[in-house]
C-alpha positions in Angstrom: 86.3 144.3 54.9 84.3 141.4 53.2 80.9 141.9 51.1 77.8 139.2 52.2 74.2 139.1 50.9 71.8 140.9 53.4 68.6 138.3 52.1 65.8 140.4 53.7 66.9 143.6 51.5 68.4 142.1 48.6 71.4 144.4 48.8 74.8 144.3 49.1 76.6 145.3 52.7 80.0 145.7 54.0 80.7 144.1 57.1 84.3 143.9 59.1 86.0 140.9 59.0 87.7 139.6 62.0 91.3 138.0 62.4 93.0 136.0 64.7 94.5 139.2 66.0 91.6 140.9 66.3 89.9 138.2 68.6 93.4 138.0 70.4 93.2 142.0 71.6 89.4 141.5 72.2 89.6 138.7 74.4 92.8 140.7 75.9 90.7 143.7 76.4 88.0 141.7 78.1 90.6 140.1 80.2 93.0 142.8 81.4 92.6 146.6 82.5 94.5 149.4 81.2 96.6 150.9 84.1 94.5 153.9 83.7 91.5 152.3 85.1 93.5 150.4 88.2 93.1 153.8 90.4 93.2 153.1 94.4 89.7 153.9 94.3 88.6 151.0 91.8 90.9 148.7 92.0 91.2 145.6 92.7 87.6 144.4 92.5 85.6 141.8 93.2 82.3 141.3 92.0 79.1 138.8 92.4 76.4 138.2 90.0 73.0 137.4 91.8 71.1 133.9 91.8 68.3 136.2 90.9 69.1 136.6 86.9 67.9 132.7 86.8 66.2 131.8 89.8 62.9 132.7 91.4 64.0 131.1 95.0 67.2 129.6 96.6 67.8 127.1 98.7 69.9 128.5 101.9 71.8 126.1 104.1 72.0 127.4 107.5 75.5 126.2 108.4 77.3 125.4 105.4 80.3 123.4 105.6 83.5 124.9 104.2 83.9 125.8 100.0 86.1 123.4 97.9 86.9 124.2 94.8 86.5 121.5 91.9 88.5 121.7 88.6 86.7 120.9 85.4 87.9 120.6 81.6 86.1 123.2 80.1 86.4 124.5 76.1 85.5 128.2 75.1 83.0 128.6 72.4 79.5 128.3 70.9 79.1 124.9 70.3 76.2 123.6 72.4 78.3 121.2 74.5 80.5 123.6 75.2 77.5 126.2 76.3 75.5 123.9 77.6 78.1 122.6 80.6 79.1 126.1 81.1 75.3 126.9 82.0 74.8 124.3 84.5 78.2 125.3 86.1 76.9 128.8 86.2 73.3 127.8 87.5 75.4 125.6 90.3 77.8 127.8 91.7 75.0 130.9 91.9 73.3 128.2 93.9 76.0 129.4 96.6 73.9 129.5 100.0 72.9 126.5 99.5 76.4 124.9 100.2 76.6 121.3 100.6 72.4 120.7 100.3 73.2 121.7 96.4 73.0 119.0 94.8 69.6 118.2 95.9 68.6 121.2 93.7 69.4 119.6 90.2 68.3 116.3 88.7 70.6 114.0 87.5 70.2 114.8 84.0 70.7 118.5 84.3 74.6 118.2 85.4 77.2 116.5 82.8 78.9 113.8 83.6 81.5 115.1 85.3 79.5 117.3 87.3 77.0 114.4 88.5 79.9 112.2 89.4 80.9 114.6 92.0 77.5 115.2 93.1 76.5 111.7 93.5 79.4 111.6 96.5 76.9 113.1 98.7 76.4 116.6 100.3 80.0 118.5 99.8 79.9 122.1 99.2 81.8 122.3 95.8 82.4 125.3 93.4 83.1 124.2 89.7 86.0 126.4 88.1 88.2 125.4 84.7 90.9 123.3 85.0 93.8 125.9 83.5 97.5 126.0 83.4 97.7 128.9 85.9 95.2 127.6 88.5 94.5 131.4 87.5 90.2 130.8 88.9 91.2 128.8 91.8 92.9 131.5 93.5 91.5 134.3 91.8 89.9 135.7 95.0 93.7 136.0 96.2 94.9 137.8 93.1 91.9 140.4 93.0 93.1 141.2 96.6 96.0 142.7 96.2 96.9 146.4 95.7 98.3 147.5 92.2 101.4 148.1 93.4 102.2 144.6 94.7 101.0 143.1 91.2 103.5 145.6 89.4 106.5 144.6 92.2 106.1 140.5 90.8 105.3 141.3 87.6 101.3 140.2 87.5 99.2 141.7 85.3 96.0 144.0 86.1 93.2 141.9 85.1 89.9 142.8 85.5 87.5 142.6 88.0 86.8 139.2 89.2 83.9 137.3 90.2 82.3 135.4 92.8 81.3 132.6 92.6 82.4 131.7 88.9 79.7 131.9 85.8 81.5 131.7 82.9 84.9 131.9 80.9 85.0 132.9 77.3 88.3 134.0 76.9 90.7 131.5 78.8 93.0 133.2 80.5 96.1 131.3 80.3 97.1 133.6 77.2 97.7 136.5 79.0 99.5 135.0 82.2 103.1 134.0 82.9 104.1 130.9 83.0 105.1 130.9 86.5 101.6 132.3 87.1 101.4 130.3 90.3 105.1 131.3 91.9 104.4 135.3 91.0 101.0 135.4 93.1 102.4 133.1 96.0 105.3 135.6 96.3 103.0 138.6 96.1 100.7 136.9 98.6 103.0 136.6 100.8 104.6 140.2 100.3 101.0 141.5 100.9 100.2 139.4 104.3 103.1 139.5 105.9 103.0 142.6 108.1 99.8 141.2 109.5 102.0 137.7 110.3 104.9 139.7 111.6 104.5 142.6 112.4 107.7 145.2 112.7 110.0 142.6 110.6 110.4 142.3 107.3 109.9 139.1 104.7 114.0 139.3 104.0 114.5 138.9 107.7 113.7 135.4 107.6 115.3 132.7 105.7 113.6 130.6 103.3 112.4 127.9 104.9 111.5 129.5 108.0 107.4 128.2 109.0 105.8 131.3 108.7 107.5 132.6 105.3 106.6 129.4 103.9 102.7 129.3 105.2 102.7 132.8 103.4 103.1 131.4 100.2 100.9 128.3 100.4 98.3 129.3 98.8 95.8 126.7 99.5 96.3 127.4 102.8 94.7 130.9 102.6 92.4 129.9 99.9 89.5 129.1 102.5 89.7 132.2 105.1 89.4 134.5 101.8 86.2 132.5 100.4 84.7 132.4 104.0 85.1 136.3 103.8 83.5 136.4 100.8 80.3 134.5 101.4 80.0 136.6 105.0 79.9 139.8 102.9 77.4 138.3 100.4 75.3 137.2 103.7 74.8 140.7 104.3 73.9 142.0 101.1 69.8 142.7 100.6 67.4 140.5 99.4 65.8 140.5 95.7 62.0 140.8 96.8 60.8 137.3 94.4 57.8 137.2 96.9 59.7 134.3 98.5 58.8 133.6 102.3 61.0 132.1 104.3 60.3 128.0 104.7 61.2 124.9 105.1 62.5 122.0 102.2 59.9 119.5 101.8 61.0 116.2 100.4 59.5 113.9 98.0 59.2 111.2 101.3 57.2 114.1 103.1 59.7 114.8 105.3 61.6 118.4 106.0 65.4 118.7 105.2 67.4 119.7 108.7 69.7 122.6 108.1 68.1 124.3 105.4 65.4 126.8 104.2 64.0 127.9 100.9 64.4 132.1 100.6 64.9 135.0 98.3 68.0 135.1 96.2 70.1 137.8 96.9 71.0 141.0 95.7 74.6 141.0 93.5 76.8 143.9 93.0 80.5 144.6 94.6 81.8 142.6 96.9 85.2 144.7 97.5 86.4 148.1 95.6 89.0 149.5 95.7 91.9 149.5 98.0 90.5 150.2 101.3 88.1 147.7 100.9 90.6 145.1 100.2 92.6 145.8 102.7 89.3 145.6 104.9 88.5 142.7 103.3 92.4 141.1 104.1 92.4 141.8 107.4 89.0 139.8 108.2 90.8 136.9 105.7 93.7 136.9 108.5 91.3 136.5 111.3 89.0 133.9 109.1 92.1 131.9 108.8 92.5 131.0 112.8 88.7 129.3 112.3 89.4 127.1 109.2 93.5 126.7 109.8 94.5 127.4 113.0 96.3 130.2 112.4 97.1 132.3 115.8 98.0 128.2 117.1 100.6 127.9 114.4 101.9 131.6 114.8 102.4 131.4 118.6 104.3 127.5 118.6 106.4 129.0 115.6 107.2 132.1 117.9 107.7 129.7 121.2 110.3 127.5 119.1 112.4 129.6 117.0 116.2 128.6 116.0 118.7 130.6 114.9 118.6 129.0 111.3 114.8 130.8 110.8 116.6 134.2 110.3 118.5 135.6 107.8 121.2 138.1 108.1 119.3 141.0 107.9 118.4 142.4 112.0 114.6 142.9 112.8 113.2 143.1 115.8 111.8 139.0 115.7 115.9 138.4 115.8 116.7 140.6 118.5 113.9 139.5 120.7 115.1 135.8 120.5 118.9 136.7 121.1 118.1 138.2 124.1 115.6 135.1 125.6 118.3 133.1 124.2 121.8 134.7 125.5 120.2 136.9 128.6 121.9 136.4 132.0 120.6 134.1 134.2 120.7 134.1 137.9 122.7 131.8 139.5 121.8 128.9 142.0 124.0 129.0 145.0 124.4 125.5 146.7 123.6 125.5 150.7 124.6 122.6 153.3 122.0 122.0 155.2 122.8 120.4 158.7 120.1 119.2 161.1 120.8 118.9 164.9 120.9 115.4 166.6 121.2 113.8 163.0 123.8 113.0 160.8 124.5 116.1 158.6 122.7 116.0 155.4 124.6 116.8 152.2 122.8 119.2 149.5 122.0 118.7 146.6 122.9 115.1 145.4 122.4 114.7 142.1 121.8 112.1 139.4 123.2 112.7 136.2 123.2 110.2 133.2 122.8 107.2 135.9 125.8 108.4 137.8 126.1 109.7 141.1 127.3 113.6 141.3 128.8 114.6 145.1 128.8 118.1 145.9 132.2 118.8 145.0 131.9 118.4 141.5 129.0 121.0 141.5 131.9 123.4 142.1 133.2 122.5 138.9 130.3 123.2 137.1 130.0 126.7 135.5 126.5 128.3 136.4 123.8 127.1 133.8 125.3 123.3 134.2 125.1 123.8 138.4 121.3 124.8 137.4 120.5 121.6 135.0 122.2 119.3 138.0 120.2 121.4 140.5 116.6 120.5 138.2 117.8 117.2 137.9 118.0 116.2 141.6 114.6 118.0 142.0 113.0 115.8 140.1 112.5 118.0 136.7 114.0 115.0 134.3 112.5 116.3 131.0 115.0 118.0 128.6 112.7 120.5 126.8 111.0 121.1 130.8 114.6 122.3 131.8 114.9 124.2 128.7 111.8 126.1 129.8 112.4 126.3 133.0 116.2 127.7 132.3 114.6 130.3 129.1 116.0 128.2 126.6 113.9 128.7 123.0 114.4 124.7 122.6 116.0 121.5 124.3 119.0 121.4 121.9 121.3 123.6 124.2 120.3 121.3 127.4 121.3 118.7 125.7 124.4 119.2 124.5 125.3 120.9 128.3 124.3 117.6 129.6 127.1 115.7 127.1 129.3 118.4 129.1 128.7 117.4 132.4 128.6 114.1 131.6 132.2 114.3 130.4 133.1 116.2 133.6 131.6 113.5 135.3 134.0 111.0 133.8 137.1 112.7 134.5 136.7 113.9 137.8 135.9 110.1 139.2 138.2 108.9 136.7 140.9 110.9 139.2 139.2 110.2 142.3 
């Protein structure tokens, strides 16, 4: 305790004085969530503080193009630099709906230099968030995602409810993160999603560099499906009655901006609570990610092209579905003669393998699957990965390296002739 002058009594007073310490477990406090408060039913959270706490109207763009996010070197504190560019990052990212028509909003001298420089590229739909060691507000909408016991598994911390879009930082959370901040939520990403990927195998079923496992932890990857979740569940959340009608953007030339409308701001509140919600709000992320990343297209050529190197040694059912397509039996081709009356008999099939001619003896050499790849061949079908099809191969290696076997039969057999 310290004693100060209280001026307007003339007295004396007591008043606490705070240590480094002290502002260490407040900011701490403010930051992360006892595990008492992380029940199923509360946690994680995501939260949204309306445009309405500083604006009368918004602008709305009617088809916004996709959120980037935009790093920015930003100090904690009460010096008036320091509040001043966190206010206009505030006032720009509650300007949400208006997307990439933003910054027609501001005037130049409203946004610091940093801010205006990315402005003054043109109309991008940016979200301003500090640059930190972590990446910790990038991909905050990931983190605040996932169930407690996933965070507990790779050793993240419950921190508190986050928000969308980003207003303001005053604790800087790099203090109370690991260092391999980044790695731990990739891994628990991908821990989360992956049963909506693959459904019936497990992560440890794969190896390391298989295409799927490794699109599970790329986090910018999924960054953009979860933020287009989030601004369609703010979409639907209830107007603040301003006395705003509907209407369109006049210009200073007189003329009417395409794409966008002025409006009410709207309501803020929870965007998801608890676990059911985030597992709601997951499963809509999945299917958010075939519109901006081509999901299901990248998940079906992965599945179409396995090798045997994208498993691990562990069985699921993703192995034993592509031993059997690649080792099930395969009916074989028989060879007929064909001989037409009045002509001279007619040979079949002739064959034309690696610019050689094959006779239909040395087809009786052939075990079945080579007879079949002469067979294609001579009917035209010339295309390695074709024949692998055709034949149920998962890829064109295996023709391939049958082909260097015939082609060495080839050799000896007119080597003898």
């Amino acid at each position: 305790m310290k004693s100060i002058n209280d001026p307007s009594e003339g007295t004396v007073t007591d008043s606490p004085e705070l240590h480094t310490s002290d502002l260490d477990d407040l900011d701490r406090s403010g930051f992360l969530v006892p595990a008492a408060e992380t029940s199923p039913e509360l946690y994680p959270y995501m939260s949204n503080m309306s445009a309405g706490f500083m604006f009368q109207a918004v602008l709305v763009s009617l088809s916004p193009k996709p959120t980037e996010y935009v790093t920015l070197r930003m100090a904690q504190g009460l010096a008036e630099n320091t509040m001043m560019k966190q206010l206009a990052v505030a006032k720009w990212n509650m300007m949400w709906e208006a997307g990439h028509y933003r910054r027609r909003i501001f005037d130049e001298d409203e946004l610091p230099e940093d801010m205006r420089r990315i402005a003054n590229i043109g109309d991008v739909n940016v979200m301003f968030v500090p640059r930190t060691r972590s990446r910790y507000y990038e991909y905050a909408p990931l983190l605040h995602l996932l169930r407690r016991s996933t965070l507990e598994r790779f050793g993240l911390p419950f921190v508190r409810a986050g928000q969308w879009p980003f207003v303001m930082d005053s604790t800087g959370p790099d203090r109370f993160l690991p260092p391999d901040f980044e790695q731990r939520l990739a891994s628990a990403w991908s821990w989360e999603i992956w049963r909506r990927l693959v459904p019936g195998s497990p992560l440890s079923a794969f190896s390391k560099d298989e295409p799927v496992r490794m699109l599970s932890h790329n986090l910018d990857f999924w960054l953009p499906p979860v933020t287009e979740v989030i601004r369609t569940i703010l979409g639907d959340f209830p107007e603040v009655d301003k006395g705003v009608a509907p209407e369109r953007i006049r210009l200073e030339d007189g003329s009417f901006l395409d794409g966008a409308v002025k409006g009410n701001p709207r309501q803020g509140g929870p965007i998801w609570i608890g676990e059911e919600d985030a597992a709601e709000a997951l499963d809509w992320s999945i299917e958010a990610a075939d519109k901006t990343g081509n999901l299901r297209s990248i998940l079906d050529a992965v599945r179409s092209n396995r090798v045997e190197d994208d498993f691990s040694d562990r069985w699921s059912f993703a192995r034993e579905d592509f031993e059997r397509k690649l080792y099930r039996k395969r009916s074989k081709i028989r060879v007929r003669f064909v001989e037409l009356k009045d002509t001279i008999p007619v040979q079949g099939p002739e064959s034309e393998i690696i610019g050689q001619l094959v006779t239909n003896d040395f087809l009786t050499l052939l075990d079945g699957p080579n007879r079949q790849i002469v067979v294609l061949l001579n009917s035209g079908v010339t295309s390695q990965s074709e024949i692998a099809q055709i034949l149920g191969y998962a890829n064109h290696s295996a023709v391939s390296k049958r082909l260097k076997q015939i082609q060495k039969k080839a050799a000896n057999y007119f080597d003898d002739l």
